[in-house]
MOPAC internal coordinates of N, CA, C and O (Angstrom, degrees):
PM7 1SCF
backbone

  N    0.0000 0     0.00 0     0.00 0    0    0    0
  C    1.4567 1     0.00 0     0.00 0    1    0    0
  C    1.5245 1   108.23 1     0.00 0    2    1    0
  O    1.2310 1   121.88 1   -45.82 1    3    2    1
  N    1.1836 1   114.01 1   134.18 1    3    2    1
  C    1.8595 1   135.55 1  -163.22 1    5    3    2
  C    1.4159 1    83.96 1  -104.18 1    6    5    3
  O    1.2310 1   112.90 1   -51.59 1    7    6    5
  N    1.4907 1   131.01 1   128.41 1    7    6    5
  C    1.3062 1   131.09 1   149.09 1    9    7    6
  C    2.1186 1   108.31 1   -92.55 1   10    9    7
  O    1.2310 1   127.34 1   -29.63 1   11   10    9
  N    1.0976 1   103.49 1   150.37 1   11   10    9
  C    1.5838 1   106.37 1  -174.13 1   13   11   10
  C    1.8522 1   102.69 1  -124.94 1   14   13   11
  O    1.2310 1   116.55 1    14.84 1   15   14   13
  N    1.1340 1   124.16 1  -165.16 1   15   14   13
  C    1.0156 1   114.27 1  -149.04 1   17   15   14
  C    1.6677 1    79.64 1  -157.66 1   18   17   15
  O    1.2310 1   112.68 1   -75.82 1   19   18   17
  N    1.3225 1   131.43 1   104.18 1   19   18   17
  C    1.3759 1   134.35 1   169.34 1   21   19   18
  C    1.7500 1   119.64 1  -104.64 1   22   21   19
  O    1.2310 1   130.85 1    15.49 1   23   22   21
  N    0.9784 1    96.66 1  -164.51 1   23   22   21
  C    1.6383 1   109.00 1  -166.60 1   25   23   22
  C    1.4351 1   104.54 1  -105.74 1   26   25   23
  O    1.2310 1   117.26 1   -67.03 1   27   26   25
  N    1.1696 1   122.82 1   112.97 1   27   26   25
  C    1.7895 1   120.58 1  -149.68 1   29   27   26
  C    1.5453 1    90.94 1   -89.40 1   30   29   27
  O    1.2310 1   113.07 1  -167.36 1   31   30   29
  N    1.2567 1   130.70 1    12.64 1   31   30   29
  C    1.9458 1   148.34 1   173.90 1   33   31   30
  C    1.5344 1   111.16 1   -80.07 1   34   33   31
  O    1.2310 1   134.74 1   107.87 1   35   34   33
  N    1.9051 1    89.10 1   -72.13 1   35   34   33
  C    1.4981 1   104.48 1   152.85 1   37   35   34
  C    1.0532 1   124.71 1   -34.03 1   38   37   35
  O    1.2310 1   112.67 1   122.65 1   39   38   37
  N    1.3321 1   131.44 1   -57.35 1   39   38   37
  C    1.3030 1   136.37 1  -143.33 1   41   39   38
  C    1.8368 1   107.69 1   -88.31 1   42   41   39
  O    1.2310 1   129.05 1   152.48 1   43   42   41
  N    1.5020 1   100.18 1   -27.52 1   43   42   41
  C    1.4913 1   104.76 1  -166.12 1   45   43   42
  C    1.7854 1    88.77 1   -85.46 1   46   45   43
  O    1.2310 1   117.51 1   143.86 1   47   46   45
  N    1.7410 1   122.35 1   -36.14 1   47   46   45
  C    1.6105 1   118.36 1  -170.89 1   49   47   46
  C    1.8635 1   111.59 1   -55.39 1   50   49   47
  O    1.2310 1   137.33 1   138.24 1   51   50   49
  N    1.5769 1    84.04 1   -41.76 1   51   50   49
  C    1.6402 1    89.83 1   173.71 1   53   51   50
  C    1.4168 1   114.25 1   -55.55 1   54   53   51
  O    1.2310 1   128.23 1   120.42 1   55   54   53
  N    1.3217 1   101.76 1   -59.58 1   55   54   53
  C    1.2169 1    86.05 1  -172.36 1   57   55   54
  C    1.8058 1   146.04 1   -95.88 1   58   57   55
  O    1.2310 1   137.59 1  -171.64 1   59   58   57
  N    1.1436 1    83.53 1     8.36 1   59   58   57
  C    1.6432 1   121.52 1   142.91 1   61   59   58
  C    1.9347 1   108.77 1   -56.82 1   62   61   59
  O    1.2310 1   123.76 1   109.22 1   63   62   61
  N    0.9145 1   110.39 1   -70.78 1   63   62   61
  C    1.3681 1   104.85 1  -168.16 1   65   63   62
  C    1.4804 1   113.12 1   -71.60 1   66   65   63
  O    1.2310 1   116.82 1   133.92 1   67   66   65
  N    1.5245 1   123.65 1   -46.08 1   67   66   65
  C    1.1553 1   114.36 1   163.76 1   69   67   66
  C    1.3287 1   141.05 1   -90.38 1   70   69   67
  O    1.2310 1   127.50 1  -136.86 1   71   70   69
  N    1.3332 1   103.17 1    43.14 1   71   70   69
  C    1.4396 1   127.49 1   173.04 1   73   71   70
  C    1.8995 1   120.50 1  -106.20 1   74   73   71
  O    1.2310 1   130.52 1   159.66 1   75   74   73
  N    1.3457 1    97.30 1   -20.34 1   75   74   73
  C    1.6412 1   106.23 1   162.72 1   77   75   74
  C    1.5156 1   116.02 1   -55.05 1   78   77   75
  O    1.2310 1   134.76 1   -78.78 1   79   78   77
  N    1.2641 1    89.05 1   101.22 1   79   78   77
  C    1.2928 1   104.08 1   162.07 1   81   79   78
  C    1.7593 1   124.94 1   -32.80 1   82   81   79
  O    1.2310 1   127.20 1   123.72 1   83   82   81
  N    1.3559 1   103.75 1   -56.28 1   83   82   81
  C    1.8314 1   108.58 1   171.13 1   85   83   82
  C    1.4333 1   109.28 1   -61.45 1   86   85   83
  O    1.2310 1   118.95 1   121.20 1   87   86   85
  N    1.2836 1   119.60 1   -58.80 1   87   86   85
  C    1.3501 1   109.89 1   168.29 1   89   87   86
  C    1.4932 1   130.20 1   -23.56 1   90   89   87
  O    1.2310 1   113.93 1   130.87 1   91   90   89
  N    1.2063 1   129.08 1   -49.13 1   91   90   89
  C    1.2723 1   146.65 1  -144.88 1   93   91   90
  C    1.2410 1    87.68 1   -95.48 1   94   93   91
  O    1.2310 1   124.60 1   106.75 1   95   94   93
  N    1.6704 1   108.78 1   -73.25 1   95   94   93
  C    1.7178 1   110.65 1   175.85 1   97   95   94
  C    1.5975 1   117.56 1   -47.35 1   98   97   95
  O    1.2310 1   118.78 1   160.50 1   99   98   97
  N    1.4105 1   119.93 1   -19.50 1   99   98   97
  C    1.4844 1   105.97 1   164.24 1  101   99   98
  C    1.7193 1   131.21 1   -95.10 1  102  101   99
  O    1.2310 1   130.43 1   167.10 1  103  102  101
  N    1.3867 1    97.49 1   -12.90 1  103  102  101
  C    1.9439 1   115.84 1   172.51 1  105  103  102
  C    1.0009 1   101.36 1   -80.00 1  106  105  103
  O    1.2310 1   122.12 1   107.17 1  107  106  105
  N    1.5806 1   113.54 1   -72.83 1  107  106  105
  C    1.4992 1   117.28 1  -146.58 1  109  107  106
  C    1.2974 1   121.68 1   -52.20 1  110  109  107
  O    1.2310 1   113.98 1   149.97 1  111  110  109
  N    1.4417 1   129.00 1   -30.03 1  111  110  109
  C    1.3774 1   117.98 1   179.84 1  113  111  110
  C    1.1993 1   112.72 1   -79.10 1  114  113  111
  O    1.2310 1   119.66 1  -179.42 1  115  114  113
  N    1.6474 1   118.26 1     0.58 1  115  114  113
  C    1.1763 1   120.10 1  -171.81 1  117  115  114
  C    2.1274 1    99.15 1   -96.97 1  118  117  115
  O    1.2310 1   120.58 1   144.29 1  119  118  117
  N    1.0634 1   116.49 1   -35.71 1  119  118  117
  C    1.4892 1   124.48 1   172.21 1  121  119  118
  C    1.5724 1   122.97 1   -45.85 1  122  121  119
  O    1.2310 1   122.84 1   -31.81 1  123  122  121
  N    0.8875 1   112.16 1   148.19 1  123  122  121
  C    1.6382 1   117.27 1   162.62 1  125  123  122
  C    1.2949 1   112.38 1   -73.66 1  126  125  123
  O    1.2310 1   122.05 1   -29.10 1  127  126  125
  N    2.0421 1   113.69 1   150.90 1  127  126  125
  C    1.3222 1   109.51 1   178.28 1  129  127  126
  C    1.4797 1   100.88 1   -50.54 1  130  129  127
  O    1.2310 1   113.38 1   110.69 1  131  130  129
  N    1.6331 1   130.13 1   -69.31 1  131  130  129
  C    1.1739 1   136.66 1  -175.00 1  133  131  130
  C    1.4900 1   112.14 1   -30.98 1  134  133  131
  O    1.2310 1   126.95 1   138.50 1  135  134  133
  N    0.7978 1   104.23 1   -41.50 1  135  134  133
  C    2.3882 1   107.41 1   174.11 1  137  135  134
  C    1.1326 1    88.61 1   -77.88 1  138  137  135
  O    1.2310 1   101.37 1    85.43 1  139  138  137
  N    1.4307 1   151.54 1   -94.57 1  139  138  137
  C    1.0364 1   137.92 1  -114.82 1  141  139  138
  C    1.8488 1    91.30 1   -87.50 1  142  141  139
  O    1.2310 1   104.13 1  -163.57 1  143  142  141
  N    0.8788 1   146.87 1    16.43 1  143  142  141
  C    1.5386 1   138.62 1  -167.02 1  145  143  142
  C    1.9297 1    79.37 1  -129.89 1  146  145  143
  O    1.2310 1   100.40 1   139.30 1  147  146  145
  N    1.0054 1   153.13 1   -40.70 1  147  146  145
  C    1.0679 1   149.93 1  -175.20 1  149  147  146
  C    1.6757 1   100.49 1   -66.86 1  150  149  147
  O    1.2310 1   114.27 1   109.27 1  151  150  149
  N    1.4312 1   128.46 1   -70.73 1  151  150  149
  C    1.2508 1   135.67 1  -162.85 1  153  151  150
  C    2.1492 1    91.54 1   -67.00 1  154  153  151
  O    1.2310 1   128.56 1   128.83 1  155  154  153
  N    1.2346 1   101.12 1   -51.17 1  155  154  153
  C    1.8503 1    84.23 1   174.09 1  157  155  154
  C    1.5321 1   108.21 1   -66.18 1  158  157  155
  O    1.2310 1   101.96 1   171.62 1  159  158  157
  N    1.3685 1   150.56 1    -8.38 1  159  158  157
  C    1.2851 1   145.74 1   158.45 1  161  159  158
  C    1.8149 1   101.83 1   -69.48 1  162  161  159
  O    1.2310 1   104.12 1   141.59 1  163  162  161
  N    1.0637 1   146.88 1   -38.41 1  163  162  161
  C    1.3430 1   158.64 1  -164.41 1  165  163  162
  C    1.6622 1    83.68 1   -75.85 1  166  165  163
  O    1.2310 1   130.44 1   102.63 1  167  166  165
  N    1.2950 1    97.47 1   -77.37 1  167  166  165
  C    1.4435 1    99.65 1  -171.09 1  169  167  166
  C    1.7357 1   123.70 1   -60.77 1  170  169  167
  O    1.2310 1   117.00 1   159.77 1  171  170  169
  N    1.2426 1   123.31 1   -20.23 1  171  170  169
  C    1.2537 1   113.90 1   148.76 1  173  171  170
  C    1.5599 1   120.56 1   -51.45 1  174  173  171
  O    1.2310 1   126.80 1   129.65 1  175  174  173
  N    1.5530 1   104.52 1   -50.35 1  175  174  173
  C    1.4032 1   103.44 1  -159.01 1  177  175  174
  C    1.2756 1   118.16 1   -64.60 1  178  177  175
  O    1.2310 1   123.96 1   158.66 1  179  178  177
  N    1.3518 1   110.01 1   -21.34 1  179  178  177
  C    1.7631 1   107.58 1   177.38 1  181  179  178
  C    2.1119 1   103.75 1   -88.58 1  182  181  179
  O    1.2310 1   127.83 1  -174.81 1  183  182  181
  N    1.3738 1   102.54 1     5.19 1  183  182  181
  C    1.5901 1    96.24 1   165.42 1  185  183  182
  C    2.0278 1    91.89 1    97.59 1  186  185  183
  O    1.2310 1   127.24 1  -157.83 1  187  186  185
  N    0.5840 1   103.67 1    22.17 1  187  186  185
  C    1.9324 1   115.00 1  -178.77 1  189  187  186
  C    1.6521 1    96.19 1  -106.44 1  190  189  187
  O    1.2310 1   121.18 1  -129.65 1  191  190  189
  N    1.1899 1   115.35 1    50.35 1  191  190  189
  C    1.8265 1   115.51 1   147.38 1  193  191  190
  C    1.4916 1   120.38 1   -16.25 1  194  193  191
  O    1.2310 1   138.42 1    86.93 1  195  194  193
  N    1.3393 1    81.90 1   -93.07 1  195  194  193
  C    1.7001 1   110.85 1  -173.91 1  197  195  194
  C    1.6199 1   110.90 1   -49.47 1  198  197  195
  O    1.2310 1   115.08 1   154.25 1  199  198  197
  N    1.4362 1   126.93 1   -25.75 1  199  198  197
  C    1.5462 1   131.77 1  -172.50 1  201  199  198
  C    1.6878 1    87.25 1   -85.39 1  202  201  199
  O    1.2310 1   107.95 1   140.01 1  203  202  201
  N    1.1103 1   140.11 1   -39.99 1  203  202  201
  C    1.2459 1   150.80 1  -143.88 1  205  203  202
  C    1.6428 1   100.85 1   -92.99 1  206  205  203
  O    1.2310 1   122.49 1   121.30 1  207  206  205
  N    1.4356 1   112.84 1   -58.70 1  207  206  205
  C    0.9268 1   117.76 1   149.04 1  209  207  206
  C    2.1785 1   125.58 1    -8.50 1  210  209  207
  O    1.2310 1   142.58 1    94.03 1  211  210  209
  N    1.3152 1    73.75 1   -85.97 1  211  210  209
  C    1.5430 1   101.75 1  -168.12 1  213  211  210
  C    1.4688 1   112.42 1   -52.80 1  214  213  211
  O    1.2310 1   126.06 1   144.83 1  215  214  213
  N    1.2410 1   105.96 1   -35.17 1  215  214  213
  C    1.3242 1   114.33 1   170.89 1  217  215  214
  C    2.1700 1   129.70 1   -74.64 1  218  217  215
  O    1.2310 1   135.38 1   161.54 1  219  218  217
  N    0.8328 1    87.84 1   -18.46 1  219  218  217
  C    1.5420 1   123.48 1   177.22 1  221  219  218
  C    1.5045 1   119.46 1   -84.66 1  222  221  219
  O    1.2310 1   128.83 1   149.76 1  223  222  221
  N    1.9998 1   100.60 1   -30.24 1  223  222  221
  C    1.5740 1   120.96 1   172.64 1  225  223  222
  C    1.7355 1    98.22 1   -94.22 1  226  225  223
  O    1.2310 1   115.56 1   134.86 1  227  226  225
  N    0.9941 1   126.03 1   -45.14 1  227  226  225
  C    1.5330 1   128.24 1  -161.38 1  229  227  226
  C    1.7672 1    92.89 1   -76.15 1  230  229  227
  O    1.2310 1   122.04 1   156.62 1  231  230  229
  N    1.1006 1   113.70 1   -23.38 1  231  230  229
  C    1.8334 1   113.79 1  -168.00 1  233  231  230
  C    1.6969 1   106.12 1   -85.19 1  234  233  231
  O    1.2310 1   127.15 1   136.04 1  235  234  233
  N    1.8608 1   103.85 1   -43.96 1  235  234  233
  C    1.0604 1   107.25 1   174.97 1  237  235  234
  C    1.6518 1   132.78 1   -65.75 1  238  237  235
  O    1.2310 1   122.23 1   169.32 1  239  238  237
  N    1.6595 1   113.34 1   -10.68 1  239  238  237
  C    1.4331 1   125.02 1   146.00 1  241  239  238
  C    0.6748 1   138.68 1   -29.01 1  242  241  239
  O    1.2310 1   126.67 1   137.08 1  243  242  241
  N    1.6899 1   104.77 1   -42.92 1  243  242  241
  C    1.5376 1   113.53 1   167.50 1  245  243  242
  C    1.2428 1   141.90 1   -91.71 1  246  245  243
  O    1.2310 1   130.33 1   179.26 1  247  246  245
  N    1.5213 1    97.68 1    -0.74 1  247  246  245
  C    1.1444 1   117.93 1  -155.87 1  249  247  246
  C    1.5911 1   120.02 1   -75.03 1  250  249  247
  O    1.2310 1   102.93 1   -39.07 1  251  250  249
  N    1.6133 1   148.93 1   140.93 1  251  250  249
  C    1.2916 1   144.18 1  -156.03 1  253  251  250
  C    1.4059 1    98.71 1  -111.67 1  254  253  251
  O    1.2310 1   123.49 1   -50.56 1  255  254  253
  N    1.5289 1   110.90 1   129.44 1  255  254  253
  C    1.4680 1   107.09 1  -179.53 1  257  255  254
  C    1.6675 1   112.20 1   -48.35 1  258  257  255
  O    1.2310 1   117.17 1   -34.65 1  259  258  257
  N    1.4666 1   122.99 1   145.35 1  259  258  257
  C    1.0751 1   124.35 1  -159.97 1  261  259  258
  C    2.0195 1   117.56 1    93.59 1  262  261  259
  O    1.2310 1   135.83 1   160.12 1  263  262  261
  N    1.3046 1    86.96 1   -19.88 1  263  262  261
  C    1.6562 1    67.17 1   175.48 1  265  263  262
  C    1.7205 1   119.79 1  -120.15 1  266  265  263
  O    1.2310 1   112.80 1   -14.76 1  267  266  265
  N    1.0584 1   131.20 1   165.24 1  267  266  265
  C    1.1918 1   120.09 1  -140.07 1  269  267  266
  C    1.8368 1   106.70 1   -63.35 1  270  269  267
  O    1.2310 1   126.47 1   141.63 1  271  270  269
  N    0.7785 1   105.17 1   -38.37 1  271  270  269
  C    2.0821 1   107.03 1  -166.22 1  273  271  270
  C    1.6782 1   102.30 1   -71.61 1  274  273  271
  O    1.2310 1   117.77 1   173.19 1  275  274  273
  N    1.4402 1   121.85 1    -6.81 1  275  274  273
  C    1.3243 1   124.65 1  -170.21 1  277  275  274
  C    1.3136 1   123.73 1   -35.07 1  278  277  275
  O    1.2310 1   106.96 1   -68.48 1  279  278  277
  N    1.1321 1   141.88 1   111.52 1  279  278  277
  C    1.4721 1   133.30 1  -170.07 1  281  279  278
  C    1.8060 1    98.37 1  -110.15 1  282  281  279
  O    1.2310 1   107.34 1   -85.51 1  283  282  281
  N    1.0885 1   141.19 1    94.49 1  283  282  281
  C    1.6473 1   105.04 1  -177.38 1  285  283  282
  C    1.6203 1   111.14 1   -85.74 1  286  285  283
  O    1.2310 1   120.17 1   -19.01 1  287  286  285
  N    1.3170 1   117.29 1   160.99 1  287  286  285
  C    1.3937 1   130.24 1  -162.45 1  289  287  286
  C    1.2354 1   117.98 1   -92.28 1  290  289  287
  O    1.2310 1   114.64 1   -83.92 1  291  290  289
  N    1.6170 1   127.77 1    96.08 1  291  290  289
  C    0.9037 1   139.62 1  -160.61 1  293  291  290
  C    1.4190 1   122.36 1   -75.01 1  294  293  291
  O    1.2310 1   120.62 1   -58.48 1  295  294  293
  N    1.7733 1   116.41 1   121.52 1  295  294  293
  C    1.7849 1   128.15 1  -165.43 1  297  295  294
  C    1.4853 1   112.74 1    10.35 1  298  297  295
  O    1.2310 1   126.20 1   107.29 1  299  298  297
  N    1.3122 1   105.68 1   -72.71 1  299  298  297
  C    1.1910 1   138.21 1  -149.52 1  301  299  298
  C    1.9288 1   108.19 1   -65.06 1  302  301  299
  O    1.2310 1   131.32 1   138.64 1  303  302  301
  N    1.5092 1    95.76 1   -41.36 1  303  302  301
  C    1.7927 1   104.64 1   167.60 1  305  303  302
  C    1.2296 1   117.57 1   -86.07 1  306  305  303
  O    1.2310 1   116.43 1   167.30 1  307  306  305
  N    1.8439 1   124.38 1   -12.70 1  307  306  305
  C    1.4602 1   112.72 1  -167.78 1  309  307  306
  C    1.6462 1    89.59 1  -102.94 1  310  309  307
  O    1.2310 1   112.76 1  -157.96 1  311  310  309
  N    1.1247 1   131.28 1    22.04 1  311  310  309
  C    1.1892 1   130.59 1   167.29 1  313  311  310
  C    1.9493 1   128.73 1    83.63 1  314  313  311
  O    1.2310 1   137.22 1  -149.04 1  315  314  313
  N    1.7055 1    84.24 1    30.96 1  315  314  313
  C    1.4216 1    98.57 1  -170.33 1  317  315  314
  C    1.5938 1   101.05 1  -114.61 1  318  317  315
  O    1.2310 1   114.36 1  -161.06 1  319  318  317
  N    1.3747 1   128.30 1    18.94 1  319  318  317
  C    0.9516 1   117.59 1  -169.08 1  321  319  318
  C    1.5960 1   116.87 1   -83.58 1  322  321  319
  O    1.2310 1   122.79 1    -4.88 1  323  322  321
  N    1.0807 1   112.26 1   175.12 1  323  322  321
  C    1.6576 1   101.44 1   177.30 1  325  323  322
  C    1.9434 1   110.91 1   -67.77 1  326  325  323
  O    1.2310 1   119.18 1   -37.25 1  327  326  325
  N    1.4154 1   119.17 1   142.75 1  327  326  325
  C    1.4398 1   114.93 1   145.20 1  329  327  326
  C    1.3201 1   140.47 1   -16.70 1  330  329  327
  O    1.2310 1   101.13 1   -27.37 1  331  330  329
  N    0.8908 1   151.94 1   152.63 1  331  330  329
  C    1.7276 1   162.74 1  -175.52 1  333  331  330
  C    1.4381 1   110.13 1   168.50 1  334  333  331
  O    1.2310 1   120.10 1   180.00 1  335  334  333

């Protein structure tokens, strides 16, 4: 691992911008695992968890069982749960 030396300006615009929540929920399902696991590595690296996160959840929406972010949707949330 190469550490680099960025522009702590840069670093806060990025991650300012790709920290919107709507954003993410409107790209990410549109991204590849490989993109979207790259831009949440970016966004870890400047200390942006939680943006990284989110983006990784909004991608995995889309995601088709079999591919890596797959979450499947358990009874109870896809609307099969019992009555109450």
């Amino acid at each position: 691992m190469t550490t680099t030396m960025i522009d702590t300006d840069a670093a806060a615009t990025f991650t300012e911008v790709f920290a919107a929540g709507d954003f993410a929920g409107d790209v990410g399902p549109r991204m590849s695992c490989t993109e979207v696991d790259a831009l949440a590595g970016m966004l870890r690296a400047v200390g942006a968890d939680t943006a990284a996160a989110t983006w990784i959840d909004a991608h995995a929406a889309a995601d088709d069982e079999g591919d890596s972010h797959f979450q499947p949707i358990a009874p109870a949330e896809a609307g099969h749960g019992t009555d109450q």
